[in-house]
C-alpha positions in Angstrom: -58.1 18.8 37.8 -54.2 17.3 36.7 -51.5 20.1 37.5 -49.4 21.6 35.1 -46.4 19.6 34.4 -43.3 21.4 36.3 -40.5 22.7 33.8 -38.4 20.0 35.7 -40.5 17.2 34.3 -41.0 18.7 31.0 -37.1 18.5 30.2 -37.0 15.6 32.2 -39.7 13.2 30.0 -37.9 15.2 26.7 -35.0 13.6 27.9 -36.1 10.0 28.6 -37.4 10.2 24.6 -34.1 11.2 23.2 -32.4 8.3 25.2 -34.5 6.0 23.0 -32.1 7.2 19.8 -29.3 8.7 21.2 -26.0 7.0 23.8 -26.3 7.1 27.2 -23.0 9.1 27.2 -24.6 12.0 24.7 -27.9 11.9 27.3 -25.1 13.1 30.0 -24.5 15.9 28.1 -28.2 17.3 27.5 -29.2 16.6 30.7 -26.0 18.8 32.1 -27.0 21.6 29.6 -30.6 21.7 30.8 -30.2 21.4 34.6 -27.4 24.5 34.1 -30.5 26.3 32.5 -33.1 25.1 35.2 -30.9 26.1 37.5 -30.2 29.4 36.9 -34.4 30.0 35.9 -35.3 28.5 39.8 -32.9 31.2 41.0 -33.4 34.3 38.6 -37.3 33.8 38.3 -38.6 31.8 41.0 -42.0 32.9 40.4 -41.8 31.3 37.0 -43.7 28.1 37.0 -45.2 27.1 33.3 -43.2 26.6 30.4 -46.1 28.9 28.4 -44.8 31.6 30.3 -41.0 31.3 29.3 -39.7 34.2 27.1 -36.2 35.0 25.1 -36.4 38.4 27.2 -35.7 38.1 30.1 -35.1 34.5 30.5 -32.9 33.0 27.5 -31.2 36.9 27.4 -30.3 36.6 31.3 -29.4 33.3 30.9 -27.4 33.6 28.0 -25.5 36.9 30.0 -25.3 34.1 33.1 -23.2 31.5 31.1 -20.6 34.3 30.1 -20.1 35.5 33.9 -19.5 32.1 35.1 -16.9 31.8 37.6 -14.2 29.7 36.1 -15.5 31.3 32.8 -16.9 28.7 30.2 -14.7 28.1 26.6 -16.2 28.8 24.0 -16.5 25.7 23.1 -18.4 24.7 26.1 -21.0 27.5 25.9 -21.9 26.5 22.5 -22.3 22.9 23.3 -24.6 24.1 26.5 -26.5 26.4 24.0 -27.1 23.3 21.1 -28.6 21.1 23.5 -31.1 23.5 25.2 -32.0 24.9 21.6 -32.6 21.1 20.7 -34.6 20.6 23.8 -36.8 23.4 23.3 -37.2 23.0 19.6 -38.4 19.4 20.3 -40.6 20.3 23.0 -42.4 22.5 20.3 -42.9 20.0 18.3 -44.2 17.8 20.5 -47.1 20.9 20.9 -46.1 22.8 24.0 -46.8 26.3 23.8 -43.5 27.6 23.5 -42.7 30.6 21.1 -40.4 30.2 18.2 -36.9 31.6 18.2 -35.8 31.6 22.1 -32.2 30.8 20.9 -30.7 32.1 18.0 -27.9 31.3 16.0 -26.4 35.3 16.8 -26.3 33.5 20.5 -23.8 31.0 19.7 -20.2 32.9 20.3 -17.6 32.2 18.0 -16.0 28.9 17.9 -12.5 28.6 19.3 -9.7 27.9 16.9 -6.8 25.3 18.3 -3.6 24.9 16.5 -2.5 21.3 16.2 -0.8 20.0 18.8 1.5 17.2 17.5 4.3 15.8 19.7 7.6 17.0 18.5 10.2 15.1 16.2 12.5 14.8 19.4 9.5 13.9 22.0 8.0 11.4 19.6 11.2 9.7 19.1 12.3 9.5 22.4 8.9 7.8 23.5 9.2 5.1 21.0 11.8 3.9 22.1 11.2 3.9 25.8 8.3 2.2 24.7 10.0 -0.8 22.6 12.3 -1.2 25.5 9.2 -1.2 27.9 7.6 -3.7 25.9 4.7 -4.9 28.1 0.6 -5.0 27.4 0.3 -1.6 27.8 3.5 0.6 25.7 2.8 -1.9 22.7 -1.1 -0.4 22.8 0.0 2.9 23.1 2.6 1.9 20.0 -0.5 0.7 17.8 -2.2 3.5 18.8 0.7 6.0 17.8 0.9 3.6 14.3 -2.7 3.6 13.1 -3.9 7.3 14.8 -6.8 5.4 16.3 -8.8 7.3 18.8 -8.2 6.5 22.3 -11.4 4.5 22.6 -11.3 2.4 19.7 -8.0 1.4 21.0 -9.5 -0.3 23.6 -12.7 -1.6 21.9 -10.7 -3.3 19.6 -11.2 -7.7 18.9 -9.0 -10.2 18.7 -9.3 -10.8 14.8 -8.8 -7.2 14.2 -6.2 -8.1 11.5 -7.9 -9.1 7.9 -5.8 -10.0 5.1 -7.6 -8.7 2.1 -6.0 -9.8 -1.1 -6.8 -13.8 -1.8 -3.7 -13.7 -3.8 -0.5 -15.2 -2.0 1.6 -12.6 -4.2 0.5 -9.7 -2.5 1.0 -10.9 1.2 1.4 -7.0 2.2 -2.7 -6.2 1.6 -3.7 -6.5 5.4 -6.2 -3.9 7.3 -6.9 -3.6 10.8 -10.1 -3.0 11.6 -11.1 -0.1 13.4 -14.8 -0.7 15.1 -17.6 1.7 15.7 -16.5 5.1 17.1 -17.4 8.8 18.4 -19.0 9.2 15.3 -20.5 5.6 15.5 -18.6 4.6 12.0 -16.4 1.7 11.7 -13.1 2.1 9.2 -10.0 0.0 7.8 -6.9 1.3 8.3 -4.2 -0.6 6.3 -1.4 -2.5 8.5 2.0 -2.9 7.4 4.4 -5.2 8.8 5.2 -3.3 12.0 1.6 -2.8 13.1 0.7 -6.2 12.5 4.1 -7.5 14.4 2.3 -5.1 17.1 -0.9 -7.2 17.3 1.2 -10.0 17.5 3.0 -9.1 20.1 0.0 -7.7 22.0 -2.1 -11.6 21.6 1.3 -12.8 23.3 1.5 -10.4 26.4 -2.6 -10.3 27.5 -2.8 -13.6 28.7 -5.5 -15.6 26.2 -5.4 -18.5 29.1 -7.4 -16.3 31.4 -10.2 -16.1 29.3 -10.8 -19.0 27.3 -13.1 -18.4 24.2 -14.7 -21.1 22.0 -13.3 -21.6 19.0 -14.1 -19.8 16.2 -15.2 -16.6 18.4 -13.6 -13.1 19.1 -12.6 -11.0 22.2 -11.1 -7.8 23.4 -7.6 -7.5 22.2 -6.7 -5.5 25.2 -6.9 -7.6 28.6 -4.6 -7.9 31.0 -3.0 -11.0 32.2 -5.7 -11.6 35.2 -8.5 -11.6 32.2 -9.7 -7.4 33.0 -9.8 -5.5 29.9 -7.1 -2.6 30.1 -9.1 0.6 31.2 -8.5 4.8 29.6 -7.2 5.4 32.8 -4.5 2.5 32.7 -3.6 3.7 29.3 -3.3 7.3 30.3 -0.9 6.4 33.6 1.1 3.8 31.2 1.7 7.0 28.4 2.3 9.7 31.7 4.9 6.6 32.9 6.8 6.5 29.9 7.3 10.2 28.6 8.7 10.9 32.4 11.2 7.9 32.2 11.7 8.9 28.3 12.9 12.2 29.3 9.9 14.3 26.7 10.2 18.3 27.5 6.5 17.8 27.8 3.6 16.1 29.1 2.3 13.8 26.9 -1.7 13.2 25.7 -3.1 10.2 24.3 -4.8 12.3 21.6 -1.5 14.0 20.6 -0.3 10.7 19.1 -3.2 10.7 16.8 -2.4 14.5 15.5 1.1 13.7 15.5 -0.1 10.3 12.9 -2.1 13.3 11.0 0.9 15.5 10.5 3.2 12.3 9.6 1.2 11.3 7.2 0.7 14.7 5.3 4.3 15.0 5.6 4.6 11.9 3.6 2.3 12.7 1.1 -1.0 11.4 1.7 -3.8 13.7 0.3 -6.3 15.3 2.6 -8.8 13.1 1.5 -7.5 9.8 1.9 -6.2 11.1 5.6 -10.2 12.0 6.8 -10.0 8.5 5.9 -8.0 6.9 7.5 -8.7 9.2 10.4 -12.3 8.5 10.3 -13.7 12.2 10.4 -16.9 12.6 8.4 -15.9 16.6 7.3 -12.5 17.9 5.7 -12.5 20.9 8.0 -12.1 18.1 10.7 -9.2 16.6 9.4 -7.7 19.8 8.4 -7.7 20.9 12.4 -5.2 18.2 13.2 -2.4 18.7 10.9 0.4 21.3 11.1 1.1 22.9 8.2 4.6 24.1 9.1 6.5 27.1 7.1 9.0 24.7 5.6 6.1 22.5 4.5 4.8 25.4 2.4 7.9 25.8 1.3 8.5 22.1 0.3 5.2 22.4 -1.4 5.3 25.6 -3.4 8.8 24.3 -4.9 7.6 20.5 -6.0 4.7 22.0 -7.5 6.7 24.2 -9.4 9.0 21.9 -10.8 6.5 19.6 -12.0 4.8 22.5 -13.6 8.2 23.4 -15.4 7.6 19.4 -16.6 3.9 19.8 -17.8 4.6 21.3 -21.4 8.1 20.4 -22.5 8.7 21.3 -25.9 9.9 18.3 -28.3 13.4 19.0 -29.7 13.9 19.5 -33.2 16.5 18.0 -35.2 19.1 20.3 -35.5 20.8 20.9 -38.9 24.5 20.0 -38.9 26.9 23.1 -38.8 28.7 22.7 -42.4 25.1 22.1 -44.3 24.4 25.7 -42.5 27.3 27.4 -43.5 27.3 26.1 -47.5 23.5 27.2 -47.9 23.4 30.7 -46.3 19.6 31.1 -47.9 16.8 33.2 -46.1 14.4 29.7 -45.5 17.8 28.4 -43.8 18.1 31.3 -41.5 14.1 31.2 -41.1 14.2 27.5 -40.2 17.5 28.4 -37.6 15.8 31.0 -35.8 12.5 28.9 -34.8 14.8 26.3 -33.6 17.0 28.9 -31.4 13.1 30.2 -30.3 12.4 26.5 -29.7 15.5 26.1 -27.2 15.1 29.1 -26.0 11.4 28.3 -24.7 12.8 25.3 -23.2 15.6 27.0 -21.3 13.2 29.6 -20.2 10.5 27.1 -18.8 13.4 25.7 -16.7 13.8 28.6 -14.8 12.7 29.6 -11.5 13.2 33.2 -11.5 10.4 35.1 -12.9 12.5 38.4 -14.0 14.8 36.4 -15.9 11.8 34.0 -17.1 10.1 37.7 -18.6 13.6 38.9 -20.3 13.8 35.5 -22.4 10.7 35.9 -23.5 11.2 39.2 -24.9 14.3 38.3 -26.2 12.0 35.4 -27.7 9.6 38.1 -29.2 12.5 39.6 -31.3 13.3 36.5 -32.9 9.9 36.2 -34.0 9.8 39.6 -35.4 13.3 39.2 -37.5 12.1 36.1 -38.5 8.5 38.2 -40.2 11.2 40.6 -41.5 13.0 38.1 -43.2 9.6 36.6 -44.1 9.0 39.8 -45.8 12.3 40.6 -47.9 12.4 36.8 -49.1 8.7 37.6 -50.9 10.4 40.9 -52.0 13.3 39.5 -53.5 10.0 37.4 -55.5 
């Protein structure tokens, strides 16, 4: 008679069948997350041998307890991850028919997710560390350059191809319509970003520094935009000590993080005007609530906002002006329709003044200053019909 599969093997072949979908990279993470819960089940229950026997109480309850008394204590952030790819295990393992009760993990387990302001380089740091690097000007400050232009992750930085550059209008008359073409990403989708003339003087300065004669390619073909002169493509940790090298020499109050240049790209562009939706795009986030975690929304943004949207309110419904009767005409025929007719055009300009306004008391006094007009104007209505 076969032995019972250990729990070991159990995860283990689960795991082998998600690496037929899922990256190698993203195996890394579920395999992490279920040796941390083998683990601690080999040391809190030794005697427990078949997965049939494994229970949310004790186990997943003394495991969950386990994960926030760690010793450096988990984020957040990290327990949650730990706890989606057990779950996932487990909930594929049941239906793949092993008798495993329903419900081990919860979704009351998960703690509450962390919530991290943007952290954009400052106006000063971010211009001090473009100009250290245009005055560096090698392989590596004009990637970080394009990188701090486009707000390209890190990685597609690096993955990028020779021909990233596509001019997309066939007409010669708009020469500005180019794209660079951002390739398949952490969320294995592949964007355009549009390239104006400095990010595509960038590229071209880039295919001049990496050295194309150490790697010869046949014509017609594509390769890495980032090599280095010996033919190596430029690694994360190149790019990391290049951006460290530079925010020292350029005197930043801070350290500086590759990912920082794409929030501060998020911020710069809200600033600018571009709406939320077209910057997911350009990031290439798949939800809003994504893109909406790397911008700063500062006070005097809100402020800026709230005061352009009111003036282009006070535009919506301006009032067209109505001829206004010349002074002597008025004064020779003093007759109640004169009056009426002078009275809704002092209303009319009144409106007009009032919709001007900012101030919301005096905004309210006009009006009923407004409303009094009106009702002389009925009174006047009333006597002319009397004097009928």
């Amino acid at each position: 008679m076969n032995r019972p599969a250990s729990l070991d093997q159990i995860f283990d072949e689960q795991l082998q069948t998600l690496g037929i979908t899922l990256r190698q990279s993203t195996i890394g993470y579920y395999r992490s997350a279920a040796n941390r819960f083998l683990r601690y089940l080999r040391t809190a229950y030794p005697k427990l041998r078949s997965i049939s026997q494994l229970r949310r109480d004790p186990h997943i309850l003394g495991w969950l307890r386990s994960l926030g008394q760690e010793t450096p204590p988990l984020s957040n952030r990290s327990r949650r991850a730990c706890l989606m790819c057990v779950r996932r295990l487990l909930d594929d393992l049941i239906s793949n028919g092993q008798p495993l009760p329903e419900g081990l993990i919860l979704r009351q387990d998960f703690p509450p997710q962390d919530l991290y302001l943007p952290k954009p380089l400052s106006p000063e740091n971010d211009g001090l560390l473009d100009q250290q690097l245009c005055q560096t000007d090698d392989l590596h400050s004009n990637a970080l350059r394009l990188l701090r232009a486009t707000g390209m992750r890190i990685g597609e930085c690096l993955r990028l191809q020779t021909d990233c550059l596509r001019h997309l209008s066939p007409n010669t008359d708009h020469d500005d319509q180019w794209a660079l073409h951002v390739p398949l990403g952490k969320l294995h989708s592949e964007r355009w970003v549009p390239a104006d003339d400095r990010i595509r003087q960038i590229v071209a300065r880039i295919l001049a520094l990496r050295g194309s004669a150490a790697c010869p390619q046949p014509a017609g073909s594509s390769d890495w935009l980032l090599r280095e002169p010996d033919g190596r493509r430029v690694s994360y940790q190149r790019m990391w000590e290049a951006l460290a090298e530079a925010a020292r020499r350029a005197g930043c109050s801070a350290p500086v993080r590759p990912h920082q240049m794409r929030h501060t790209f998020a911020t710069e562009m809200l600033r600018a005007g571009v709406s939320l939706p077209a910057l997911k795009e350009l990031l290439g986030h798949r939800d809003i609530r994504m893109t909406m975690v790397y911008v700063q929304v500062t006070q005097n943004d809100l402020q800026r906002q709230y005061h352009l949207a009111r003036k282009a309110l006070s535009h919506l419904h301006i009032m067209p002006e109505l001829a206004a009767r010349p002074t002597a005409v008025m004064a020779t025929s003093a007759t109640i329709p004169v009056v009426l007719e002078t009275l809704a055009a002092t209303r009319h300009l009144l409106e007009m003044f009032r919709r001007q306004l900012e101030n919301e008391k005096v905004q309210r006094k006009l009006a009923r200053l407004a409303n009094r007009l009106v009702k002389i104007g009925a009174e006047l209505d009333r006597l002319a019909t009397t004097e009928k």
